[in-house]
C-alpha positions in Angstrom: 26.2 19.6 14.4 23.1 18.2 12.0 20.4 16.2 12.9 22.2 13.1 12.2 24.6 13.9 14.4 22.5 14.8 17.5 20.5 11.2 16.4 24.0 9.5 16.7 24.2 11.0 20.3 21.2 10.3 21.5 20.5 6.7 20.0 19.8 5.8 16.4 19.3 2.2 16.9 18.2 2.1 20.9 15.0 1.4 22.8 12.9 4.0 21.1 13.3 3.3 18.1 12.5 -0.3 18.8 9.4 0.6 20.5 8.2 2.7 17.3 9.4 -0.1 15.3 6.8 -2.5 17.2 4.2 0.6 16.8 5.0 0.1 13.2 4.3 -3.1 12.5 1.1 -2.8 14.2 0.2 -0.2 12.1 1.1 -2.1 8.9 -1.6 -5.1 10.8 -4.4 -2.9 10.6 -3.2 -1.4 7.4 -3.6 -4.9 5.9 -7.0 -5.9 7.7 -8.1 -2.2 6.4 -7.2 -3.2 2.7 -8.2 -6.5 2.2 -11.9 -5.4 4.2 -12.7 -4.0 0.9 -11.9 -6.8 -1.2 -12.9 -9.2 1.2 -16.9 -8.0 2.2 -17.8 -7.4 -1.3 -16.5 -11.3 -2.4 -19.1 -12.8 -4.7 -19.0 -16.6 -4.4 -20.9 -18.5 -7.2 -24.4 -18.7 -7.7 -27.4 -19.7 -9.3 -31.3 -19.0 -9.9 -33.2 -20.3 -7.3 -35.9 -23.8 -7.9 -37.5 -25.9 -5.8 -35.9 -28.9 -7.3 -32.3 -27.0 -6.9 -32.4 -27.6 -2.7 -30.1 -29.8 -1.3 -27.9 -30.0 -4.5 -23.9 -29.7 -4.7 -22.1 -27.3 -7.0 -21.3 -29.9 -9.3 -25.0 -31.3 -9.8 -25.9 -27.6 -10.1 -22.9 -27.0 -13.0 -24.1 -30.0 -15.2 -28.2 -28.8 -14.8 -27.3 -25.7 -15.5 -24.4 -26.6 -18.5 -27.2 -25.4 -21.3 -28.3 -22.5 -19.2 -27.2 -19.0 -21.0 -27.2 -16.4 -17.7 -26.5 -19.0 -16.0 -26.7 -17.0 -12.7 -29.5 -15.1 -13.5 -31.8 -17.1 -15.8 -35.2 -18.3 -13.6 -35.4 -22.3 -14.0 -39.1 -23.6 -15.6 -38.4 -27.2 -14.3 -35.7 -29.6 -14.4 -36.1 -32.7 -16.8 -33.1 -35.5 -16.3 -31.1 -33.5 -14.6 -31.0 -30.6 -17.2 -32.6 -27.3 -16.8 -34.9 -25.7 -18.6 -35.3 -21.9 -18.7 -38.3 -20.0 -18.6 -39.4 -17.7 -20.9 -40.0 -14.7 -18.8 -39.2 -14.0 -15.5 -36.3 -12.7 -13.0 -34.7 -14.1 -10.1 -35.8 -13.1 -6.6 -34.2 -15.4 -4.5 -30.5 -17.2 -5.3 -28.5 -20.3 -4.1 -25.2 -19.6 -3.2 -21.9 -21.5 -2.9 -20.5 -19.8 0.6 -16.9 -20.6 1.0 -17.3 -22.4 4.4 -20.8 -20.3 5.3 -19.1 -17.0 5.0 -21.7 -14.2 4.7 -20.7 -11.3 2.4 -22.7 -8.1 1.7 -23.4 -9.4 -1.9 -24.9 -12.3 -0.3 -26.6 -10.9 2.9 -28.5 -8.4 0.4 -28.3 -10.1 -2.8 -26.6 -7.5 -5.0 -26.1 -10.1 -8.0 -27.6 -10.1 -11.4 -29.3 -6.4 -11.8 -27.7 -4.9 -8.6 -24.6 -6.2 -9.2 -23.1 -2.8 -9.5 -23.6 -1.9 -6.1 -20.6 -3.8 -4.9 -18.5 -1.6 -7.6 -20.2 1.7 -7.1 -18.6 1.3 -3.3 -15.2 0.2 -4.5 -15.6 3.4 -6.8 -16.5 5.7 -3.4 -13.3 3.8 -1.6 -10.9 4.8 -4.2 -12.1 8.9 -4.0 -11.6 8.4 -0.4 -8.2 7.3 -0.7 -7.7 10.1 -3.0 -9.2 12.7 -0.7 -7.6 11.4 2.7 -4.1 11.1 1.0 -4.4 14.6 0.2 -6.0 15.9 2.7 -3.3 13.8 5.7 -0.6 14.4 3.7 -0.9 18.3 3.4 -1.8 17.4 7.1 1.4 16.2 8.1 3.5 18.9 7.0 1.1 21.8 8.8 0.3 20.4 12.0 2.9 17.3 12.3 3.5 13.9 11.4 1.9 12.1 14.9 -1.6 14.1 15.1 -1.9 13.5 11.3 -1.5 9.6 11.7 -4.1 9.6 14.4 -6.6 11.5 12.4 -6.0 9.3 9.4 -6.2 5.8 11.1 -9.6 6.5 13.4 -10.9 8.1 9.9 -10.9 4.6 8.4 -11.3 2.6 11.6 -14.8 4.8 11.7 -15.7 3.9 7.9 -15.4 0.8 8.2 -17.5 0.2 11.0 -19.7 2.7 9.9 -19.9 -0.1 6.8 -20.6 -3.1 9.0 -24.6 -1.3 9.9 -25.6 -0.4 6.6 -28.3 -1.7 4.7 -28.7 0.3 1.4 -26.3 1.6 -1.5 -26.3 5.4 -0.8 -25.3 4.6 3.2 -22.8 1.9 1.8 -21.4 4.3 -0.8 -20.7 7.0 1.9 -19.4 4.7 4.7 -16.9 3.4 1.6 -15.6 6.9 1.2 -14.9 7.6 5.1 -13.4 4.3 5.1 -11.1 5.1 2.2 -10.1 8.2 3.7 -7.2 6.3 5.4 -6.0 3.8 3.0 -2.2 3.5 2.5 -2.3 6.7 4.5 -1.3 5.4 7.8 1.1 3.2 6.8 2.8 5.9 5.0 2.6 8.9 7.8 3.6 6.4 10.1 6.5 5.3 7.7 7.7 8.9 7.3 7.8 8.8 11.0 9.8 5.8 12.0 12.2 7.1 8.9 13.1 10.4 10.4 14.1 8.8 13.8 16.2 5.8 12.5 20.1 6.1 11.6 20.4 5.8 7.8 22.3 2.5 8.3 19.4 0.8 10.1 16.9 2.4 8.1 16.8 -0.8 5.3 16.7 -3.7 8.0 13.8 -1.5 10.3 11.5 -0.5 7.8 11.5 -3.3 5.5 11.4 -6.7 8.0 9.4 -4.8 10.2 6.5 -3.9 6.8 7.6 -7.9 5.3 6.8 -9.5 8.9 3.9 -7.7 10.6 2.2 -6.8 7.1 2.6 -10.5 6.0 0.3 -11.4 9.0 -2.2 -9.3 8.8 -2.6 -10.1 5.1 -2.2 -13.8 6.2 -4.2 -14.1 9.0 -6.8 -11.5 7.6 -9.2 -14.3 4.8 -8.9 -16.7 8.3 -10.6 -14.5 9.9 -13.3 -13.6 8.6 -14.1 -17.4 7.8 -13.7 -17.6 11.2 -16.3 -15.2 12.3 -18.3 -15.9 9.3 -19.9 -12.7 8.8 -18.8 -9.8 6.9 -20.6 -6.9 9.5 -18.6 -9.0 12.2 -15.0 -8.9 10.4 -15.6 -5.3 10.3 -15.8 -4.6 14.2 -12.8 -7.0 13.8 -10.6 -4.6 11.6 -11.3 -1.6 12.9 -11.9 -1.6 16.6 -7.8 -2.4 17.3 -7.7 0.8 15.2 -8.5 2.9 18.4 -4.5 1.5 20.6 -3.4 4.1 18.0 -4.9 6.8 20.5 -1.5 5.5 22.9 0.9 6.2 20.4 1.5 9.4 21.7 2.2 8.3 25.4 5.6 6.5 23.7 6.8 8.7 20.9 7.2 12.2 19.7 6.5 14.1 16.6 9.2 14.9 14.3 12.1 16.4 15.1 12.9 16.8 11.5 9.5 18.3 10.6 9.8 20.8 13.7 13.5 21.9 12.0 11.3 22.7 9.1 8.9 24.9 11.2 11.7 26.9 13.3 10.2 24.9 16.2 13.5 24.3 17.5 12.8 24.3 21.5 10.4 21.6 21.0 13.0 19.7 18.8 15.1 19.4 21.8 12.3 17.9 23.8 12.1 15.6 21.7 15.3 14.3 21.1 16.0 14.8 25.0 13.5 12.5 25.2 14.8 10.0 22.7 18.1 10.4 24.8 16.6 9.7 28.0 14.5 6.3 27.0 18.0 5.4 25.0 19.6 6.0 28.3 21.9 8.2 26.7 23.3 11.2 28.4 23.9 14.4 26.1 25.0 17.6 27.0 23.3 20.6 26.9 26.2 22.4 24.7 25.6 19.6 22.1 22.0 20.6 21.6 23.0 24.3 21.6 25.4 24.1 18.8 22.6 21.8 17.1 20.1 24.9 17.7 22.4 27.5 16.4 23.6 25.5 13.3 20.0 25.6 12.4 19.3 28.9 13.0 22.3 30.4 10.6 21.4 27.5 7.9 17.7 29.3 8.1 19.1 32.4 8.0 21.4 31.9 4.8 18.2 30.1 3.3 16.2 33.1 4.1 18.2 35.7 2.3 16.7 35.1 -1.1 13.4 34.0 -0.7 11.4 34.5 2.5 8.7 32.0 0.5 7.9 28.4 2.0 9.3 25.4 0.6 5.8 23.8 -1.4 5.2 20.8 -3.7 4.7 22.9 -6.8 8.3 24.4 -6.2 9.9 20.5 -7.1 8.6 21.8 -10.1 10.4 25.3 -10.8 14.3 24.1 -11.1 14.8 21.8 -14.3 16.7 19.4 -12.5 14.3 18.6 -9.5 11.3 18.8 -11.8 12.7 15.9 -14.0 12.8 13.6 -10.9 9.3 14.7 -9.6 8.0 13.7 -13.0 9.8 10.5 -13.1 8.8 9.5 -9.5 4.9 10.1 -10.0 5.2 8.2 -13.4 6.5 5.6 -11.2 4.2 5.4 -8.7 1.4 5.0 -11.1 3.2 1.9 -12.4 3.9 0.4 -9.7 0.5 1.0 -8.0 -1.1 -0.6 -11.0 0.7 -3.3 -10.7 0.3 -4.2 -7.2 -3.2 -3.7 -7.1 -3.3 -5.6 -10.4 -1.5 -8.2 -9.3 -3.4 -8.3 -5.8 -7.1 -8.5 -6.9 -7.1 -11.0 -9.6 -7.6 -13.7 -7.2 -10.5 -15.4 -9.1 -11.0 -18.3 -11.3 -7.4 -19.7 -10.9 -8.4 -23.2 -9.8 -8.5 -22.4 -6.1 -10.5 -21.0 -3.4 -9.6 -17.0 -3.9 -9.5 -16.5 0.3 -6.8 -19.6 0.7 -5.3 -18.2 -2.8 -4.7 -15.0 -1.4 -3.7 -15.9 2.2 -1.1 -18.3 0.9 0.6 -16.1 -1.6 0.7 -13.5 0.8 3.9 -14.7 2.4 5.8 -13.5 -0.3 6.0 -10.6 2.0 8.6 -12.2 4.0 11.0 -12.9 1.1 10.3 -9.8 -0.4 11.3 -8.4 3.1 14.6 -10.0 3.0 15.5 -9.4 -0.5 15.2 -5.5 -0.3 17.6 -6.0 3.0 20.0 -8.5 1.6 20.4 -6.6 -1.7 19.6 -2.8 -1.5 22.2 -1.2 0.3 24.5 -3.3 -1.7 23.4 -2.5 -4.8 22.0 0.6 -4.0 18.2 2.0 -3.8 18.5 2.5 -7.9 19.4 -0.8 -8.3 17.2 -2.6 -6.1 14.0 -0.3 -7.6 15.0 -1.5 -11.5 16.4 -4.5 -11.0 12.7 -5.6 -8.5 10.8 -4.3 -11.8 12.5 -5.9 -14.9 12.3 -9.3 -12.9 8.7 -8.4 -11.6 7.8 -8.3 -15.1 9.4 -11.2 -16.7 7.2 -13.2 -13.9 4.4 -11.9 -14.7 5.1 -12.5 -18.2 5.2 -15.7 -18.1 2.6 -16.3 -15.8 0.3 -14.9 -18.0 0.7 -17.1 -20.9 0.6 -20.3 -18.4 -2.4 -19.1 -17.2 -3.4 -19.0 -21.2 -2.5 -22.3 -21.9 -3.5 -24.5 -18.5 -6.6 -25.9 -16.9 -6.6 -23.9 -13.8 -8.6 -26.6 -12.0 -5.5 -29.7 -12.9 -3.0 -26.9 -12.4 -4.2 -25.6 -9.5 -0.8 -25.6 -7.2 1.3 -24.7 -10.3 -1.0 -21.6 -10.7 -0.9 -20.7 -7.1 3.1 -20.8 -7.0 3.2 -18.5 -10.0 0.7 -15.8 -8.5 2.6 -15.8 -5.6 6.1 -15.6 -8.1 4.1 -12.8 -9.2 3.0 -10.7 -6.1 6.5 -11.7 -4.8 8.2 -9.6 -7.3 5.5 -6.7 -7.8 5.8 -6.5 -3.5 9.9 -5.8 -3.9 9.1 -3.0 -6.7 6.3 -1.9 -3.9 8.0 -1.7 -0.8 11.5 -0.3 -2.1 9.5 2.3 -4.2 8.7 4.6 -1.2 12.2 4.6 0.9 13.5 5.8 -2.6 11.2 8.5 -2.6 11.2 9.1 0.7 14.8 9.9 0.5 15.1 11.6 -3.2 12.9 14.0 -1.5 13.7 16.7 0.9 12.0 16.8 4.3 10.4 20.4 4.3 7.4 18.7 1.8 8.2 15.3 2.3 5.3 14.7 3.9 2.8 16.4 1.3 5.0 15.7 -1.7 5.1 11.6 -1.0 1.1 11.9 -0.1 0.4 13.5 -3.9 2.6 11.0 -5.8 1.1 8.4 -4.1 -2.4 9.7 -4.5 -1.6 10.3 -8.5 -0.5 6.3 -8.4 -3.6 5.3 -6.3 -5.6 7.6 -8.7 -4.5 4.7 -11.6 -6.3 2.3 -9.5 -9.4 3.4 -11.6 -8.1 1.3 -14.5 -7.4 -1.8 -12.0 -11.1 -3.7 -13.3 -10.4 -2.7 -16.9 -7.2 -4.3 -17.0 -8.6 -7.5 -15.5 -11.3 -7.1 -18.3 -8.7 -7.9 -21.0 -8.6 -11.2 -19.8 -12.3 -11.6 -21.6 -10.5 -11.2 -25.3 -6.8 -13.2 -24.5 -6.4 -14.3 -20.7 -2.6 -13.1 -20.9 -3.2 -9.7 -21.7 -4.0 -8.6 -18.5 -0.2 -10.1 -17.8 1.4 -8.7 -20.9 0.1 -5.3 -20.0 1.3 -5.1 -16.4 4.7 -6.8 -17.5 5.1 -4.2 -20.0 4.5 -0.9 -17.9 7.0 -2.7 -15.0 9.6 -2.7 -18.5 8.9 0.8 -18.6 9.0 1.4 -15.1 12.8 -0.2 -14.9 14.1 2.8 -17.3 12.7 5.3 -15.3 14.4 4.1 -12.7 17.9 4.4 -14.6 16.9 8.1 -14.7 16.4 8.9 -10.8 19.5 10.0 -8.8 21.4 6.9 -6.3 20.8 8.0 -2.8 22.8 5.6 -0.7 26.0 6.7 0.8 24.5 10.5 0.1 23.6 13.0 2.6 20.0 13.7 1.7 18.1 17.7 0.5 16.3 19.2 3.3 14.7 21.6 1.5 14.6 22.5 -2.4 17.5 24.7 -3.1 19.4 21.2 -1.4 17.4 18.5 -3.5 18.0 20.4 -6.9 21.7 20.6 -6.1 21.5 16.8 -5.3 19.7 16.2 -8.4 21.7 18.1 -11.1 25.1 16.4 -9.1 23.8 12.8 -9.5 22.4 13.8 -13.0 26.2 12.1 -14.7 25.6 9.3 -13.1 21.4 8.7 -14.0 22.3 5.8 -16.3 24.7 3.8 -13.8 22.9 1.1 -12.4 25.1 0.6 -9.2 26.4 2.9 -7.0 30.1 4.0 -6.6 31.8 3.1 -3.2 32.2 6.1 -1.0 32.6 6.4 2.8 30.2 6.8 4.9 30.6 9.9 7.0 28.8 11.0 9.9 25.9 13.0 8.2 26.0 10.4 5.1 22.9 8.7 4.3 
């Protein structure tokens, strides 16, 4: 009598988990408005040196006056004689015009951090991404000590505060710090709250819940998200916007329950029953008390048996001790790092393609829903191995070619072709994305889930350093940028011929289980699909 098997008695696919279903989509809508926050209050539209003659003109007149102009952005005008400008010798800008995309005020705008304090916008982005490597760690190890649900609130009102401790500052050092709190919580939400929602759905439901749910609500907020802040039309404002709705998360409590799974793991097993009583009772399910006793006692000899050894506590560094399990560990952070890259890669480089980058990046954003629909229609067919390669060798052949298009086109004439192909593009690096962590989540067991999915995806988000010097390629051949992501996605494909299939497979709850899982699958590392078994009861 597992935990699977209590689930299936109390409701794997019933009310509750519907309602946490709902609680995680919202979750993944402020998860987007959280990411795209950064991106979005930092935008730099273009811009030029500010003359007396220059008022009142359109971005056109301004292009051709300033066509001869070296520093274009930054080079103080003299005078301008038939409709040409001519530089002074000496002198900086004070004062700029700038091209708002429909009047929207960004920080780079409202305090004019162009030219020489140009930085400042970077240094933030900089503090962001220590954040996110500080809050994944510091959630994730978290989530394993004092539970999944106290973990997800802390992490979510962490970034809710930063960023509207963002929206009053007024210098870099204030900026820089309210970046960092803000970062504290990025991808970290979504994730504990993924972990979550995974423990409490039946392995059959699993692909349809998580994966609509993330394409549809996640697709929004990404959507919806550049509309906004048009809308309001002031970066301080979209702020309050994104992280206010941060504080419903304060309810979640009144609906669900932590972990039953993670309080296995802890020897917790009164409150375990709680909380699958109380899964039974808003399923509307009535389960007997001898089924939870059996449940409690089959726990209690499979701790003592585990016991016998070792009396030591299952930790991230021990998926490194056994050969088998530490082959897999290496492979899946390797992975995350490409696959992080990628995205983030493939997400930011929104500029200079022919079209406004907000509409550019709200319309290719619905990739999300196909993506969605592709990991449901496909991955428990051809199994979580399958889906993970076959999403990155196709990823990259896009990108490939989308690269050397955007080599040999005039992004303005080729506008709409451009678009299609960036959102080809993020289509295909969102599949490799989103199926990336159910694989993980299941390759590893639940006694470190929690902390061993937080460090490999703080070791991928740690490669997010390298996102601006990737897009820097594009300064000696625009495809590189494209060749180089296309290339690690290659790479990223036979690593995924190396992990162990996991559908159809009743998953490691602790180490001794997930190196025995490992070295089983290990004949089968280079088979693409997976073999048709039965499903059984505890079969996932």
């Amino acid at each position: 009598m597992d935990f699977t098997s209590v689930l299936e008695n109390c409701g794997a696919f019933g009310p509750f988990q519907h309602v946490i279903l709902l609680l995680y989509g919202y979750t993944n809508i402020l998860s987007s408005l959280h990411y795209f926050s950064q991106t979005l209050i930092t935008f730099t539209p273009e811009h030029w040196c500010y003359h007396e003659d220059l008022e009142n003109l359109t971005s056109s007149d301004l292009r051709l006056i300033y066509a001869n102009v070296t520093y274009k952005s930054c080079t103080q005008l003299e005078r301008v004689v038939n409709g040409t400008g001519i530089a002074a010798k000496s002198g900086q800008c004070d004062d700029w015009i700038f091209m708002r995309e429909q009047g929207y005020e960004s920080i780079t705008t409202e305090l004019k951090w162009v030219c020489d304090k140009s930085h400042h916008s970077a240094v933030g982005q900089s503090f962001f991404f220590i954040g996110s490597v500080v809050g994944t760690i510091t959630f994730g190890n978290l989530s394993d000590r004092i539970g999944r649900l106290p973990a997800l609130l802390l992490a979510t009102l962490a970034g809710a505060s930063g960023d509207f401790l963002t929206s009053f500052v007024h210098s870099l050092p204030l900026f820089a710090f309210s970046r960092f709190v803000s970062g504290l919580s990025t991808d970290t939400m979504y994730y504990l709250m993924y972990i979550l929602v995974f423990e409490y759905l039946s392995p059959k439901h699993r692909t349809f819940g998580l994966n609509i749910v993330l394409a549809f609500f996640y697709c929004f907020g990404l959507m919806s998200s550049p509309w906004l802040a048009i809308w309001i039309g002031d970066w301080r404002h979209y702020l309050w916007l994104a992280s206010l709705p941060a504080l419903a998360v304060l309810a979640y409590p009144l609906f669900i329950c932590e972990s039953a799974q993670w309080l296995l793991t802890k020897q917790r097993y009164d409150r375990a029953v709680q909380c699958l009583k109380w899964v039974a009772k808003f399923n509307g399910r009535q389960v007997e008390d001898s089924v939870f006793s059996k449940f409690i006692s089959y726990y209690r000899e499979k701790m003592k048996d585990e016991l016998k050894p070792t009396t030591d506590e299952d930790t991230f560094l021990g998926m490194f001790r056994t050969p088998n399990l530490r082959r897999c560990t290496l492979c899946l952070l390797l992975k995350s790092v490409i696959i992080t890259l990628s995205y983030d890669v493939m997400n930011r480089n929104m500029e200079g393609l022919g079209t406004s980058p907000f509409k550019l990046f709200s319309y290719t954003s619905i990739n999300y829903l196909p993506a969605g629909c592709t990991i449901l229609l496909l991955q428990n067919s051809i199994g979580r191995k399958g889906m993970a390669c076959g999403a990155l060798l196709v990823g990259g052949i896009i990108t490939t070619v989308t690269g050397f298009l955007i080599a040999f086109l005039d992004p303005k004439e080729n506008a709409l072709l451009l678009a299609v192909m960036i959102g080809l593009g993020r289509y295909g690096v969102t599949v490799s994305y989103d199926a990336e962590i159910q694989y993980a989540a299941e390759i590893i067991p639940t006694s470190v889930r929690g902390r061993a999915l937080s460090n490999i995806h703080v070791v991928g988000l740690a490669s997010n350093s390298l996102v601006f010097y990737v897009i820097y390629l594009a300064k000696f051949y625009k495809p590189l940028p494209s060749i180089f992501i296309s290339c690690l996605m290659f790479i990223g494909a036979g690593i995924c011929l190396t992990l162990p299939e996991t559908l159809n497979r009743k998953l490691p709850e602790n180490l001794a289980e997930a190196e025995a899982f490992v070295k089983q699958e290990t004949g089968q590392c280079l088979s693409l699909f997976p073999k048709r078994e039965p499903i059984s009861s505890t079969a996932i």
